[in-house]
Structure formats: C-alpha cells, structure tokens
C-alpha positions as CSV (number, residue, x, y, z in Angstrom):
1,X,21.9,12.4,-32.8
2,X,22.3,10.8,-29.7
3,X,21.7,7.6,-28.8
4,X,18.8,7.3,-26.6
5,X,19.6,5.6,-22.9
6,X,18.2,2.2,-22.7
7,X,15.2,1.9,-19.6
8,X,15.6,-0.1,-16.8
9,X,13.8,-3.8,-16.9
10,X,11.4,-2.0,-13.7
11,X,11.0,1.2,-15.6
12,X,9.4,-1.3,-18.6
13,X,7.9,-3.8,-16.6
14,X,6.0,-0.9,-14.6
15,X,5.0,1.0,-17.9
16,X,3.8,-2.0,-19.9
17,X,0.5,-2.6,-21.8
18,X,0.6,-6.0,-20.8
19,X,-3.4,-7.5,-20.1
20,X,-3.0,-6.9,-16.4
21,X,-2.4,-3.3,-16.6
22,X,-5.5,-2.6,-18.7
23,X,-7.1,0.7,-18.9
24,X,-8.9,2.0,-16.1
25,X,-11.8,3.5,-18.0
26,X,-13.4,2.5,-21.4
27,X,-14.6,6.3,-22.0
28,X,-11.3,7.8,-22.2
29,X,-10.6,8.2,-26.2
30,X,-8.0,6.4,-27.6
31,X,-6.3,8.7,-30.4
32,X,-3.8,6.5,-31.7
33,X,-1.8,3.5,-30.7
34,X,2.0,2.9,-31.2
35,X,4.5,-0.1,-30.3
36,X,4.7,1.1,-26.9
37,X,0.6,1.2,-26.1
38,X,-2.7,3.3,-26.6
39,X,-2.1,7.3,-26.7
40,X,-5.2,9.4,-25.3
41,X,-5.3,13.4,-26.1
42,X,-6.0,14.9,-22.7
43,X,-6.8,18.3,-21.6
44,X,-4.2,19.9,-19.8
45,X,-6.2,21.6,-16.9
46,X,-6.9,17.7,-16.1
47,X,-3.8,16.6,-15.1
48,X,-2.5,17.7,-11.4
49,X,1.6,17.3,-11.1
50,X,2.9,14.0,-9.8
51,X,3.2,14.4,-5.9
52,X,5.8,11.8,-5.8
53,X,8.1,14.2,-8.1
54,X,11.8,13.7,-7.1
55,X,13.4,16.8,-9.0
56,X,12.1,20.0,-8.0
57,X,14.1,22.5,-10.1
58,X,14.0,22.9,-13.3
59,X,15.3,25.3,-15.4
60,X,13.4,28.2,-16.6
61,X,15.4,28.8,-20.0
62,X,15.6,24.9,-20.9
63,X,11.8,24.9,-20.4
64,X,11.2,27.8,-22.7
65,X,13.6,26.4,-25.5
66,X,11.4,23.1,-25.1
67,X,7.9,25.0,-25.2
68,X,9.1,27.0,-28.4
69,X,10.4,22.7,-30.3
70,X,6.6,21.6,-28.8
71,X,5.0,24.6,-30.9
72,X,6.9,23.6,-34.1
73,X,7.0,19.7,-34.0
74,X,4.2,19.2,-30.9
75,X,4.7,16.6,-28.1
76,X,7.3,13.4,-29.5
77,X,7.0,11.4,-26.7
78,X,4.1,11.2,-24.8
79,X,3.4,11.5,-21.1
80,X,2.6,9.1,-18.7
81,X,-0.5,9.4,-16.2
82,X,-2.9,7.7,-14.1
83,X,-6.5,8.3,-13.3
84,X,-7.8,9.3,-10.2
85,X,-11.5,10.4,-11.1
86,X,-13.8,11.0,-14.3
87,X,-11.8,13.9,-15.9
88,X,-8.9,14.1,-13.3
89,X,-5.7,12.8,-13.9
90,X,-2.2,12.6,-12.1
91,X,1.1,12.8,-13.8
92,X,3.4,9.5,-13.1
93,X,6.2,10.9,-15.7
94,X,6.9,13.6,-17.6
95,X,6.9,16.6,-15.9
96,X,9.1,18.6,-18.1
97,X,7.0,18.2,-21.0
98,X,4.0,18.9,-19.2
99,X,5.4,22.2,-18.0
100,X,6.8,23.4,-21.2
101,X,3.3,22.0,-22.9
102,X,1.7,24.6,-20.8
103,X,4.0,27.3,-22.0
104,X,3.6,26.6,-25.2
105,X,-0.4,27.2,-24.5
106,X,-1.4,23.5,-25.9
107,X,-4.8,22.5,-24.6
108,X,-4.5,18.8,-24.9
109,X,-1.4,16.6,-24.4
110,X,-0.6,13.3,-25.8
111,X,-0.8,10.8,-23.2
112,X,-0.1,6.9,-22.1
113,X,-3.0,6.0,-19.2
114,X,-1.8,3.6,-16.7
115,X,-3.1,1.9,-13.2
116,X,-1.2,2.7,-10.6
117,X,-0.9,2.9,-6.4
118,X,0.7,5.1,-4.6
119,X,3.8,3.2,-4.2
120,X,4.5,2.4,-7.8
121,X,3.7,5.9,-8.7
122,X,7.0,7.2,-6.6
123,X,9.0,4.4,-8.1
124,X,8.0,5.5,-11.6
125,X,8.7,8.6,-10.9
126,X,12.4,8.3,-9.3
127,X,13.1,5.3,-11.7
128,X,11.7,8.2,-14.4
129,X,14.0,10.4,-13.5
130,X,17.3,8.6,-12.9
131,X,17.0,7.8,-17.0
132,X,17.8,11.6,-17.7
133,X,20.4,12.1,-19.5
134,X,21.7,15.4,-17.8
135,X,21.1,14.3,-14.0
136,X,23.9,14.4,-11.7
137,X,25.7,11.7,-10.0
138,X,23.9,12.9,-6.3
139,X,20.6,13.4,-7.8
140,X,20.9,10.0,-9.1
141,X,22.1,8.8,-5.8
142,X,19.3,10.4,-4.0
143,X,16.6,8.8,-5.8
144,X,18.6,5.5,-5.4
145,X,18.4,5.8,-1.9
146,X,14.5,7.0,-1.8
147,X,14.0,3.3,-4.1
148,X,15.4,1.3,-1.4
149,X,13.8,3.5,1.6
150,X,10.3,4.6,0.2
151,X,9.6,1.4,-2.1
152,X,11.6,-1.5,-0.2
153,X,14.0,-2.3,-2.6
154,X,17.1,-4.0,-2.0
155,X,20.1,-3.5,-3.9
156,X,19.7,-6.4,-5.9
157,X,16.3,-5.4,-7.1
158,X,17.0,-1.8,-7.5
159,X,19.6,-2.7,-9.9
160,X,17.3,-4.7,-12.1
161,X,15.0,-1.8,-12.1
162,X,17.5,0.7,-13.8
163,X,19.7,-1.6,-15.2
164,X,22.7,-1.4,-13.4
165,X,25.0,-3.9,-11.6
166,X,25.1,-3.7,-7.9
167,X,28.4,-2.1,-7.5
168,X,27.1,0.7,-9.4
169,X,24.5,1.7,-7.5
170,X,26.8,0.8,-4.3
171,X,29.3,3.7,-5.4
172,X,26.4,6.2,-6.0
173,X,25.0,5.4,-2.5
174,X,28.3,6.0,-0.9
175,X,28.5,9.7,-2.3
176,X,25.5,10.2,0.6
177,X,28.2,9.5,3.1
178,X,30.7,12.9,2.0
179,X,30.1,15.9,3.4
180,X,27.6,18.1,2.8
181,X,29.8,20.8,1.1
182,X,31.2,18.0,-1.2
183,X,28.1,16.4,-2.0
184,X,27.0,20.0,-3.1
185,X,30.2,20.4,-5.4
186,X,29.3,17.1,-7.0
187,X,25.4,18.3,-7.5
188,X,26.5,21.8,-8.9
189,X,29.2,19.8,-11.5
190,X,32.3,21.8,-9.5
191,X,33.7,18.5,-9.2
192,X,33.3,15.1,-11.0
193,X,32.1,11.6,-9.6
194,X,35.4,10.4,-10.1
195,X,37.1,13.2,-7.4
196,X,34.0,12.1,-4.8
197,X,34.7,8.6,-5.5
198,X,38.4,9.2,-4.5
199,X,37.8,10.9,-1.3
200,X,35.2,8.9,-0.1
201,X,38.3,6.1,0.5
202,X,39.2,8.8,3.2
203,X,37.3,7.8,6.4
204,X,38.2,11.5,8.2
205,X,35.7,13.9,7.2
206,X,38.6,16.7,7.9
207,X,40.8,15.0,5.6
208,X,37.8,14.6,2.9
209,X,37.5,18.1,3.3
210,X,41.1,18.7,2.8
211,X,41.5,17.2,-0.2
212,X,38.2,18.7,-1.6
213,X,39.7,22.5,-1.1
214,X,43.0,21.6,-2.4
215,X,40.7,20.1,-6.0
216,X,39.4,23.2,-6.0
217,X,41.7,25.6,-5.3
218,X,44.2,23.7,-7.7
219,X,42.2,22.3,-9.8
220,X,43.5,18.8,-9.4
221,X,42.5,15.8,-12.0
222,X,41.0,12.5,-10.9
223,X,44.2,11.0,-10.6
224,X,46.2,13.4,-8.6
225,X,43.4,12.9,-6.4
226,X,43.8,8.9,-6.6
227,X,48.0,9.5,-5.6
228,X,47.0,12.2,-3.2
229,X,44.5,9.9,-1.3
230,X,46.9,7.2,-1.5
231,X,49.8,9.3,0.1
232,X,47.5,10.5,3.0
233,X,46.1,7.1,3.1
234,X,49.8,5.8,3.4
235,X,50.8,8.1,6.5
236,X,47.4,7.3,8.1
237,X,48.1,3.5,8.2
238,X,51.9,4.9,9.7
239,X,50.2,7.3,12.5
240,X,48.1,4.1,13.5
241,X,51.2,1.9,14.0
242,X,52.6,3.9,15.6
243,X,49.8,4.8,17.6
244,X,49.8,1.1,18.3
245,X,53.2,0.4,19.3
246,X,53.2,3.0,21.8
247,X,50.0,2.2,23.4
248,X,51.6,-1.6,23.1
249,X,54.5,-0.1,25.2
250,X,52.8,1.9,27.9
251,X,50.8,-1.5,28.8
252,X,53.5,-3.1,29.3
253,X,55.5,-0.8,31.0
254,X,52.4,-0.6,33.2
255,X,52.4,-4.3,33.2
256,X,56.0,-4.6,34.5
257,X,55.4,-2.3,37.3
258,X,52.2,-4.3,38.5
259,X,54.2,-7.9,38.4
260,X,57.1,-6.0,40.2
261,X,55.3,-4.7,43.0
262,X,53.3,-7.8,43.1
263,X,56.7,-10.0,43.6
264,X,59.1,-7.6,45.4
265,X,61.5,-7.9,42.6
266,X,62.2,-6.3,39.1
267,X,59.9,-8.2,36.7
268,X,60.5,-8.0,33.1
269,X,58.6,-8.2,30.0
270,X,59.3,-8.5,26.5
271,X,56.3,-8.9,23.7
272,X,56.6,-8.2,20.4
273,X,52.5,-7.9,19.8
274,X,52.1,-11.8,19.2
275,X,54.3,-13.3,21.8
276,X,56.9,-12.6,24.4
277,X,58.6,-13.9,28.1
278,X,58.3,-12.5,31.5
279,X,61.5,-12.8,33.6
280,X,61.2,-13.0,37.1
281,X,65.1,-12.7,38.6
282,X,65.6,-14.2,42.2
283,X,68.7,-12.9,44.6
284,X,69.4,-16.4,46.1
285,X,67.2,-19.7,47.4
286,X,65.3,-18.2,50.2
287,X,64.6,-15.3,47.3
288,X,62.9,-17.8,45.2
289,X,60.8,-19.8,47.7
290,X,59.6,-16.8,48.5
291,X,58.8,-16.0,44.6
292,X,57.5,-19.5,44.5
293,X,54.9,-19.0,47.5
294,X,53.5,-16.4,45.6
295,X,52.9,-18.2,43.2
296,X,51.7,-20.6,45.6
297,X,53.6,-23.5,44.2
298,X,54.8,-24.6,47.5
C-alpha cells in the first residue's frame, strides 16, 4: 500500500473543525464523527458540482473502476461541502468520488460540512487538487499560478499551503513560460519534468523547440538533455561575444573616422572594451597648433 501524501498546512488549516469553523446549520444530521470532524449522510441530488473545479477531465474508465470499489466497500473518505440553502449544498472537494458515487447509484454520500466564501472555496479546491497523487507537473503548475492570481497568494504563502519550499513551486511556475507544444508534452506525460526543466534554461523559444523534437524523436534521457543544453548554451555565450566584439569594432572604426574628419588628420583608436588611447599624429609645429586650436587650448 502506498503511503498516503501528507496535506498542505492551508489544505488543514482551511478544512479544520476548529470552534470558528462551526457548523452552519444545527438540522443537518450528524451520522458519525471521526478524528478528522462530524460526517453528515447527504442526499446526492443535493449537492451541485463545485464551480471553482480546476480539473475538468476525468477519465471515464478510472471512474467506473471507482464506482464498481464504492458498491463493494462504500465511500472511505468522505467529501467535503458547504451549504448554500436548506437542502442545497455545493461541493468544495471531492469530485471524483461524487461522480463515481452517482454511478454506482448511491442515494446518500458521506460528507464533512464546512463554512466557506467564495474565495476559500477555489483555494480548497486547487489546493485539493494539487494533493493528487497522479496530477501532472503542468496541472500542478496551473493551479499554482490560479493560487497566487485568483486567491492573492504570494509565493511564500502558497508554499505553506501545500507544503512545499519556495523553489519548488518557482520551478513549477516556470514550466508556464515553455511553449505551448512543450507544455502539452509535459501534460500528456511524452516528456518528464526533468526534460522541461532543462530546456526552460534555453531563453530562445526556437532553440526550446529544438531540443524538444530532438527528445522526441531520439528519445533522449534527462541528462543528454542537461549536456545538450549546456553545449548550445556554450556556443550561445560564443555567438554573443562575438557579436560584441564586432559591434565593439564597427564603433570604433566609426569613431576613428569622426575624430579624423573632425581634426584633418588620421586619428587612431585602440580600446580593448575597458580602456584604450586615442593618437592624434601631427606633420610639424604649425600642424599641431592647428590640432591644438581645435581643441581650443590656445
């Protein structure tokens, strides 16, 4: 059996029982209660789907499989929803099971009640979602972004939420910035986080590009990647240098002819990009007073 991932200190601190985040109604019937609150049976025609729902696909054979466990063993974890009216109730979490539920023809579902705005129903939901185990690395970094947009969260504090250090979520957000065909690779699992991460140090979308059709079409590991982003990275930094230098040179070329019109005599400068001389050569006395009025230092 797996080991079941750990929530987020937000994903806990949003769901808990605590006296503050009591019960909206006294008349809703509390079935049981466990360690992590009071359970309600509710009937399924009263719960409306959670607007707020990040993922909208899910799969049609993994919801049947989970309808047919739910008819033998019922509903092990609970759902989470909040009330909007007497007998009306919106899901906050747990739409899978709530789908497959209905499949499986139950007409109540085990339920946790909570209070709940607008805003901390879309963060339950994304925060929710990014727990599942099978989500991939730009679904993840979808709902990460939607957390700091749509709820005002900065980085910081959306790590806390889901437990994770800053410069995770920092390399998840930067997957946003790859091309959209990339992006798509990484969604449909054609390509791991670890080849994004590597081209995303490659600032020319052509180049990304590149480098993505050559994974695929040679199906390169993560660290043929790494040496292959480091060699075009190498001969990038050498194309700019030299790019450099011979911009460096035209200026001063263009420089040189400026000073030699300007003085009516060959003018001559040398710069090696921090420092340098200009020589100013003079035919005989008469040519230098005349170099020296121009400079008016007569």
């Amino acid at each position: 059996m797996s080991k079941k991932k750990a929530l987020g200190r937000g994903l806990n601190a949003l769901l808990s029982d605590s006296e503050k985040d009591e019960r909206l109604e006294s008349d809703i019937p509390v079935v049981h209660t466990s360690p992590s609150g009071s359970i309600s049976e509710i009937p399924v025609e009263h719960i409306e789907v959670n607007p707020f729902q990040p993922r909208t696909h899910f799969d049609q054979e993994a919801l049947e499989e989970l309808a047919e466990s739910i008819k033998v063993h019922g509903i092990i974890q609970p759902i989470t929803v909040r009330r909007l009216a007497r007998d009306q109730y919106q899901l906050i979490s747990g739409e899978r099971r709530f789908q497959a539920s209905q499949l499986a023809g139950l007409k109540t579902i085990p339920a946790y009640v909570r209070a709940a705005d607008d805003q901390q129903m879309l963060e339950m939901a994304l925060i929710e979602n990014i727990q599942r185990e099978n989500l991939n690395a730009i679904e993840i970094a979808l709902s990460y972004q939607r957390l700091i947009s749509e709820c005002n969260l900065k980085q910081e504090q959306l790590g806390e939420r889901v437990g994770k250090n800053r410069a995770t979520v920092t390399n998840y957000l930067r997957l946003l910035k790859l091309p959209p065909d990339v992006q798509i690779a990484v969604r449909d699992n054609r390509i791991t986080m670890g080849h994004a991460r590597a081209i995303i140090n490659v600032e020319n979308p052509d180049q990304q590009l590149y480098i993505f059709k050559k994974i695929l079409a040679e199906d390169l590991s993560v660290r043929k990647v790494e040496e292959l982003v480091r060699s075009l990275s190498e001969a990038n930094a050498e194309k700019s240098k030299a790019t450099t230098s011979t911009t460096a040179n035209r200026e001063i070329s263009q420089l040189q002819s400026q000073l030699s019109s300007h003085f009516g005599t060959r003018v001559v400068v040398k710069s090696d990009g921090k420092k340098g001389e200009i020589k100013i050569p003079f035919l005989s006395v008469e040519d230098l007073n005349r170099i020296l009025d121009i400079l008016k230092m007569q």
